[in-house]
N, C-alpha and C positions, 0 to 999 in steps of 0.2 A: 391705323393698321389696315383697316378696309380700301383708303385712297392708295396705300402703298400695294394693295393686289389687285384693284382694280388696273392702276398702270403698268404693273406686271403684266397683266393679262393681255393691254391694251397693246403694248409692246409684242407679246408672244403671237398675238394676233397678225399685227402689222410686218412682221418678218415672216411668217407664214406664207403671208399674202402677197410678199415679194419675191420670196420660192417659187410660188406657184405660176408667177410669168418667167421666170428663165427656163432656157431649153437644154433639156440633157445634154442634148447632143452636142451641145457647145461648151464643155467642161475646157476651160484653160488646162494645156498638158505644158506641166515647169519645161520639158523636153524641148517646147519652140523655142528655135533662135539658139538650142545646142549643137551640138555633133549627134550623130546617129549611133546609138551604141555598139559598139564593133562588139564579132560574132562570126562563127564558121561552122557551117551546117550543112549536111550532107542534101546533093539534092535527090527533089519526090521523081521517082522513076528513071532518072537519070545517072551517070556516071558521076563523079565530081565535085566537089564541094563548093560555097558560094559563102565568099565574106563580103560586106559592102564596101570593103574598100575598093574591090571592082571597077565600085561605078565611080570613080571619080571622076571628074572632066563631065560629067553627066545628069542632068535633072532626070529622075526616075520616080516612082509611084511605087510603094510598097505595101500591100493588100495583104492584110491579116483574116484568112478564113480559115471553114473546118466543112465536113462533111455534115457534121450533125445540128450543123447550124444554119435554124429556120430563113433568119434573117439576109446570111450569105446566100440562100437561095434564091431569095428576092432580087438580090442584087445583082448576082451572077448576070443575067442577059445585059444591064448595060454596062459591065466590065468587057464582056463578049464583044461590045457593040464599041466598045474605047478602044479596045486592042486593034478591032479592024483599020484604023487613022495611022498607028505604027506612030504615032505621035510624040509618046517616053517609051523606055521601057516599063515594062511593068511587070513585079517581081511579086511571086505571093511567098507569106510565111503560112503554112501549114500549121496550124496551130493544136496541139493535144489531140492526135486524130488519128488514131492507124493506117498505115499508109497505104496498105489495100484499101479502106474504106475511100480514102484519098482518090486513085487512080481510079475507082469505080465509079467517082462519084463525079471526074472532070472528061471521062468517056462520054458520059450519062449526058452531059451539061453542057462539055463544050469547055477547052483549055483557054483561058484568054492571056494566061500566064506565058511570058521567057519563061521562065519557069518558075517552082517553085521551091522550098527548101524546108526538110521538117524540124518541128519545134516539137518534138513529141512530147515531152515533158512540161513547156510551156514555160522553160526559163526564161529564152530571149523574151519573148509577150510581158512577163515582167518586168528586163531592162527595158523596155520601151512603151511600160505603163499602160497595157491593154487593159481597157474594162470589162471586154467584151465581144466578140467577134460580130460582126465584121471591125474592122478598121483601115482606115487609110491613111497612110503618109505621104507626103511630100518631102524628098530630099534634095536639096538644089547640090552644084556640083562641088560644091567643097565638102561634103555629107553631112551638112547642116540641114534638118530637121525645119522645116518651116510653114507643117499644115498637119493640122491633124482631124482628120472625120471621124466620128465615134458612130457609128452606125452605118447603114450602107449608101453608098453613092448611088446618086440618085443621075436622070442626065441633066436637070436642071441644076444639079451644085457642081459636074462638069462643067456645065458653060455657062458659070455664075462666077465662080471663086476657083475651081482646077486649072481651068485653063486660062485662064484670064492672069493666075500666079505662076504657071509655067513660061508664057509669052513672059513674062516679068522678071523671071529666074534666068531666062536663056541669053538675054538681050548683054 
């Protein structure tokens, strides 16, 4: 009985410890390699609504933030600083955020968005399996789904893995 909890143990240990070298931020989403979940949302400050079927014919960037989120704020200058290249578009989902705090908060900060479009309740963010704001997607042009950032973009996973799968999406 003791040999059999010891290797339990020894077991519980060793998967622990293999936990503990993966990186959140690289959670496998089932979502790559699908369609992008369709969706029509009014957009933030704007006239209009915005479904992704829009974009087709087009590699786009679609940026899941909120105003009350730390993280997004981090991020925000180099989304600012991507947008300047005009390189995709890039679409934010306003995620569970009132939409004044929204408009106050990309005055404040600086829009890098086309725009953006609200998710006030935070459904879409579920069809497309957000864990948590920020997020990035990468949609190539048939609105297949085929990058996902769970945390904020940084410039080095721009021009590490974004752009380096956009040159690859476009070609």
């Amino acid at each position: 009985m003791r040999i059999g909890l010891i290797i339990a143990f020894l077991a519980l240990v060793g998967l622990l410890a293999v936990g503990l070298t993966l990186n959140p931020r690289e959670v496998p989403s089932p979502l790559i390699g699908r369609p992008a979940p369709a969706f029509e949302l009014p957009k933030l400050a704007r006239e209009g609504r915005f479904s992704p079927a829009e974009m087709r014919g087009k590699v786009w960037l679609f940026n899941v933030w909120a105003s009350w989120c730390v993280s997004c704020r981090d991020e925000h200058p180099v989304l600012v600083e991507y947008a300047r290249t005009k390189r995709t578009p890039l679409i934010g989902l306003n995620y569970k955020d009132p939409s004044d705090d929204a408009i106050k908060w990309l005055a404040r900060y600086g829009d890098p968005y086309d725009f953006s479009v609200v998710d006030a309740n935070g459904r879409i963010g579920i069809d497309y399996g957000v864990y948590g704001v920020p997020e990035t997607y990468v949609i190539d042009r048939a609105g297949v789904i085929r990058y996902k950032q769970i945390g904020p973009v940084t410039p080095q996973l721009i021009a590490q893995k974004i752009l380096p799968l956009i040159e690859e999406l476009e070609k």
